[in-house]
C-alpha positions in Angstrom: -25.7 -59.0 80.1 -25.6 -62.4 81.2 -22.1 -63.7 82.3 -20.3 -66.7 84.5 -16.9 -66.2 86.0 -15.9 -63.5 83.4 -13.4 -61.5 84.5 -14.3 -57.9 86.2 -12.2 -56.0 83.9 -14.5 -57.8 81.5 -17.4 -56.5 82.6 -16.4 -53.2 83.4 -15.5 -52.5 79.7 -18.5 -53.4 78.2 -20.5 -51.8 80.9 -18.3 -48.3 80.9 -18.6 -48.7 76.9 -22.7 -48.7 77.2 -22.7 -45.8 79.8 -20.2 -43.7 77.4 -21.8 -44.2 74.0 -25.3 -44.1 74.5 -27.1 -41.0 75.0 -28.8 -40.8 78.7 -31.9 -40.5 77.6 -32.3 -43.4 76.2 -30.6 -45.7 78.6 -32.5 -46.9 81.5 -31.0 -49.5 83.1 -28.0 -51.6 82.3 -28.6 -55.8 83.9 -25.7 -58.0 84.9 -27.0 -61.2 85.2 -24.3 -63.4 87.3 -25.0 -67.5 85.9 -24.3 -69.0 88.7 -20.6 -67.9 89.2 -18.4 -69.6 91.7 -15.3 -67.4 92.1 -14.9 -65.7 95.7 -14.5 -62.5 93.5 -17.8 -62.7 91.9 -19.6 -62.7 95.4 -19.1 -59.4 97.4 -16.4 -58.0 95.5 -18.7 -57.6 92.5 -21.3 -56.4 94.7 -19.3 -53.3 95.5 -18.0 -52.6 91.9 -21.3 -52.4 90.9 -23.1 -50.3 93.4 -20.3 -47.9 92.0 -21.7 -47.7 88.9 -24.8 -45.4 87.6 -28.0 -47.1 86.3 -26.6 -50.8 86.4 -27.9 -53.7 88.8 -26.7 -56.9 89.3 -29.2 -60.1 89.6 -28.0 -63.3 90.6 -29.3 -66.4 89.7 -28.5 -69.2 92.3 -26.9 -72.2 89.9 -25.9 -72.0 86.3 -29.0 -72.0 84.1 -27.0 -71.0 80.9 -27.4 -68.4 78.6 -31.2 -68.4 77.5 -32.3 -68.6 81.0 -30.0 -65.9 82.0 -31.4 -63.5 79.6 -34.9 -64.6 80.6 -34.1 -63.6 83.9 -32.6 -60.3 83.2 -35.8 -59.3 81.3 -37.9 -60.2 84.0 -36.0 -58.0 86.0 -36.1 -54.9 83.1 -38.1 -51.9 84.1 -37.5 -50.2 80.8 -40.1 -49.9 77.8 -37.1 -51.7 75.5 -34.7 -54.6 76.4 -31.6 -55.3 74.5 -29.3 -58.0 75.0 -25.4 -58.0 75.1 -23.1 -60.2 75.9 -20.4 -59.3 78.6 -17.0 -59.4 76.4 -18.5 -56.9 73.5 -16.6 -54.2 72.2 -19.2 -51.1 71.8 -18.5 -49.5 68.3 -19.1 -45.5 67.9 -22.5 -44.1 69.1 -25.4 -47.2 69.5 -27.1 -45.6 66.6 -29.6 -48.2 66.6 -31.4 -47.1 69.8 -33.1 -44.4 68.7 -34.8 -46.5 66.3 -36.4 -49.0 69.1 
């Protein structure tokens, strides 16, 4: 989930969203890859909020890279058999019903 100085409250939606809908077993790992931010409350601050949270890490790239790169990066960084992108700002719709099929 690659993002730049997007909001927590942002981030926190989509990611609470994934945790909620999608059955454990087939999540693994949820990736916030941070593009570079430069906002003090993108540093520790967002550190903390997501050691908080189950199954997500945070990677941080050290400049912007953009969006391509940031993906890259969080796949390199997947440990799961399947890797699916989302942007930050998504609204999750019902169940992820397309999961099961990967």
């Amino acid at each position: 989930m690659p993002n730049k100085n997007k909001h927590k409250n942002n981030k926190w939606h989509t990611i609470s969203q994934v945790l909620d809908r999608t059955p454990p077993e087939l999540l693994h790992e949820i990736i916030l890859v941070d593009d570079g931010s430069d906002k003090d409350w993108l540093k520790q601050p967002l550190e903390d909020f997501i050691r908080l949270l189950p199954k997500t890490k945070l990677v941080r790239m050290p400049q912007r890279l953009g969006l391509m790169s940031a993906r890259v990066t969080g796949a390199e960084a997947a440990t799961g058999d399947t890797v699916t992108f989302l942007d930050a700002h998504i609204e999750v719709g019902g169940a992820l019903v397309f999961l099961p099929e990967l």
